[in-house]
Structures are given as C-alpha cells and as structure tokens.
C-alpha positions as CSV (number, residue, x, y, z in Angstrom):
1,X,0.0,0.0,0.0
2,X,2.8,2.5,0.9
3,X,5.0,1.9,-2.5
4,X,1.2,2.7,-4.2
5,X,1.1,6.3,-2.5
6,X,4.8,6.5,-3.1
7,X,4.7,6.0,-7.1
8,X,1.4,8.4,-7.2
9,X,3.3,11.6,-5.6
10,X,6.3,11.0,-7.8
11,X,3.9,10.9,-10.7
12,X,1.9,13.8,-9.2
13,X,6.0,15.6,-8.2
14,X,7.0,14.8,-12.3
15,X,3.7,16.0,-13.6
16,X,3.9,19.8,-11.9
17,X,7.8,20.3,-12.7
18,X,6.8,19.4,-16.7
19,X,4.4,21.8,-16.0
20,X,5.8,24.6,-14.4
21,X,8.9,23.9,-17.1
22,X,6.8,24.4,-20.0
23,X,5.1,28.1,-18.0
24,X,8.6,29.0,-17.2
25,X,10.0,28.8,-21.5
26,X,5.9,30.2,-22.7
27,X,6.4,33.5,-20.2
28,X,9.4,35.0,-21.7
29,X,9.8,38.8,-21.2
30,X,11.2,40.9,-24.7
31,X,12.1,44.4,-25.0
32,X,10.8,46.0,-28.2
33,X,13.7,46.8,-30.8
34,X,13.1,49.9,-30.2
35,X,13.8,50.5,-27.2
36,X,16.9,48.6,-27.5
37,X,17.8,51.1,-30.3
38,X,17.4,54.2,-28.4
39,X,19.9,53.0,-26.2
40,X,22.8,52.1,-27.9
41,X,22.4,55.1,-30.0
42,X,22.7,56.9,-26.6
43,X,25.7,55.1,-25.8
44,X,27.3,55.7,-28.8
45,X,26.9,59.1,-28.9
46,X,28.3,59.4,-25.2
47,X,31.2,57.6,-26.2
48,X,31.8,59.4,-29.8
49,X,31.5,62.9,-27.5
50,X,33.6,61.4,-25.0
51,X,36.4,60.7,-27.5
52,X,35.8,64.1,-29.0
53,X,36.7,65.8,-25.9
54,X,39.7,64.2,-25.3
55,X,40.6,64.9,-29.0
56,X,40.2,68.7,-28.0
57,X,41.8,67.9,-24.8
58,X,44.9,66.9,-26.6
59,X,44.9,69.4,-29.4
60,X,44.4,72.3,-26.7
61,X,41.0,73.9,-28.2
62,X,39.3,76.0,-26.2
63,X,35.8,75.5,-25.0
64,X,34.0,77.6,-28.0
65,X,35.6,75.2,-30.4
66,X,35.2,72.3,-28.7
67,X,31.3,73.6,-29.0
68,X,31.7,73.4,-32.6
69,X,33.3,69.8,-32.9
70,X,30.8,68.5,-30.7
71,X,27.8,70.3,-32.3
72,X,28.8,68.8,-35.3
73,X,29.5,66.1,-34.3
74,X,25.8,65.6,-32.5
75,X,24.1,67.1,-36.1
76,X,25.8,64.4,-38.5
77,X,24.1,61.6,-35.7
78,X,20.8,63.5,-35.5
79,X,21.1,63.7,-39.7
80,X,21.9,59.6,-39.4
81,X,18.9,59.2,-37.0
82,X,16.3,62.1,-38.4
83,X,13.5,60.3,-35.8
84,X,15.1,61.0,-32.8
85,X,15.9,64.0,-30.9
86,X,19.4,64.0,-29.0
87,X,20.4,66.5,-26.3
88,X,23.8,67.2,-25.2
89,X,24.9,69.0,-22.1
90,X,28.9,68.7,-21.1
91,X,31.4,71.2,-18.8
92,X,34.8,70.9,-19.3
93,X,37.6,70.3,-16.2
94,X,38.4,73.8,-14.9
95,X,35.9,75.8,-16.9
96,X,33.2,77.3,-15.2
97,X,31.1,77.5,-18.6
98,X,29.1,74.3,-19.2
99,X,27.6,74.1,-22.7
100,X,24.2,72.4,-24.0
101,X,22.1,72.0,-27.3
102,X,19.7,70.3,-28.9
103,X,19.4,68.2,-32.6
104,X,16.5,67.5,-34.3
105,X,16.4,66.3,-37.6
106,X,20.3,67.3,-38.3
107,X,19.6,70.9,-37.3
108,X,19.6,72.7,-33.9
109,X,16.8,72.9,-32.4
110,X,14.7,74.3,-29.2
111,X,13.1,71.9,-26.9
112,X,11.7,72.0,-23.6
113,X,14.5,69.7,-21.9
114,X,16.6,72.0,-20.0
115,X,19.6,72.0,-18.0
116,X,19.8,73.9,-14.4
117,X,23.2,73.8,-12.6
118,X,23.8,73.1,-8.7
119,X,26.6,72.6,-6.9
120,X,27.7,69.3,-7.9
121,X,25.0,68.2,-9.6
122,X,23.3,69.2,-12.7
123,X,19.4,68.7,-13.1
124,X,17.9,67.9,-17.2
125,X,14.5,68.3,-17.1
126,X,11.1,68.2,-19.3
127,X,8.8,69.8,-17.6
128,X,6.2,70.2,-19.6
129,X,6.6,66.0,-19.8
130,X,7.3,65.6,-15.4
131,X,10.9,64.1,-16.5
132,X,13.5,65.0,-14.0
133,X,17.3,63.7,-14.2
134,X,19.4,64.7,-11.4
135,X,23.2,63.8,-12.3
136,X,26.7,64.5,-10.8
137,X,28.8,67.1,-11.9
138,X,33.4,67.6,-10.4
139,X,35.3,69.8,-11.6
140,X,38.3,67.0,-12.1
141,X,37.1,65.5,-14.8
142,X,35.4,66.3,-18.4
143,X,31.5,66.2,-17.7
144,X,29.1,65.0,-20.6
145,X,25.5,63.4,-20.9
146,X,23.6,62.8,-23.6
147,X,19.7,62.7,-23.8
148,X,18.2,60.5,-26.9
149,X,14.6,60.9,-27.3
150,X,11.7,59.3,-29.8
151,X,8.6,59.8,-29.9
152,X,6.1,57.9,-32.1
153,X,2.8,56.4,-31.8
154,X,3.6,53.6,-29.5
155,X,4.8,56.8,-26.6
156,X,8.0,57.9,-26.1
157,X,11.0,56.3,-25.5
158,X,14.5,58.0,-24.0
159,X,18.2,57.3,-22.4
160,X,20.0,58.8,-20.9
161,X,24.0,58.5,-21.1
C-alpha cells in the first residue's frame, strides 16, 4: 500500500515540474527593438562625445571650439537618426562655462529639456513632460551626458547617457 502512494506523488511531483517547465519557457519577457535602439544610440553618442573631448583635450582647443566639434559632431548623428531627438549637455575640467544643445532632424533645435546647474550636480528636465534627471557634476574631470529621445505612436522612448 505505501509503494502505491509513493509512485502516485512522484507521478503527481514529475507532472507539476513538466508543468511549471513548460510556463517558465511560454512566459518569456522581450524588450521592443526599439527601445533597445534608443539606447545604444545613446551610448554611442556618449562615447563618440567622450572621445571628442579628449581629442580637443589633446589638441588644446578652447571650450567655443570644442562647441563646434561637438555640435557637429551631434548634427551628423541627428542627420543619421532624423527620428530622434538628441540633447547634449557637457562642462569641461576647470571651466566654469558648461555648454548644452539640442538636434533635431540634423539641425539645432529648441526643446523643452533643460539643463539647471547646482553645486555638484546638474538637473535635465522636461517639464512640460514631469521628467526630471538629477546627475553628478566635479570639476576633475570632463562632464558630458547625452539625452536621446523618440517619440512615435507607441509613446516615447528616451536614455540617458
């Protein structure tokens, strides 16, 4: 009688782990491409900007021109990426100026994002959207961020970098 019940809850044991094996592969979580996209392109802005500055770090341009290269450098993505909005904010070690714009559709634009200075932070918002990004600021090292924004019918999607 005992071996009975014994072979019944192993059946019963196998049965739920098939079970809860074939729930586990059916409830798989995915990230629209999209989203995915908006990312890395933040990412590799940051990083092109990033290597930008320490281009003009090493040929010894002052902050105005760094403003160019990096304006430029920002329009040729938003050209690339005509969908997307990108807004760049950086401060340069030992100047007191920081410097921001915004791309849209490879030309400079206005938007609504906004960058307001504390001590050692710096706070992007949208308020007209309730987005708020407080992020650190030193004066020892090169600051940059990078906002990438899309909007289309699905909503909005942004990074920040």
């Amino acid at each position: 009688m005992k071996k009975k019940g014994q072979f019944f809850l192993a059946a019963a044991l196998i049965l739920v782990s098939i079970l809860i094996g074939i729930g586990g592969i059916y409830s798989d979580i995915s990230i629209p491409k999209e989203d995915t996209r908006v990312n890395q392109l933040a990412k590799e802005i940051k990083y092109e900007c990033a290597q930008t500055l320490n281009y003009a770090a090493f040929q010894e341009l002052n902050s105005e021109d760094t403003l160019k290269v990096i304006q430029s450098l920002v329009g040729d993505y938003s050209k690339l990426n005509p969908e997307v909005g990108i807004f760049f904010w950086f401060k340069l070690k030992g100047d007191p100026n920081s410097f921001a714009g915004y791309y849209k559709n490879g030309k400079e634009g206005v938007s609504f994002i906004k960058a307001i200075e504390e001590s050692s932070k710096v706070i992007i918002q949208d308020s007209t959207r309730g987005i708020y990004y407080s992020l650190s600021v030193t004066d020892k090292i090169n600051n940059l961020y990078i906002l990438v924004e899309k909007e289309d019918a699905n909503g909005r999607t942004f990074d920040v970098q």
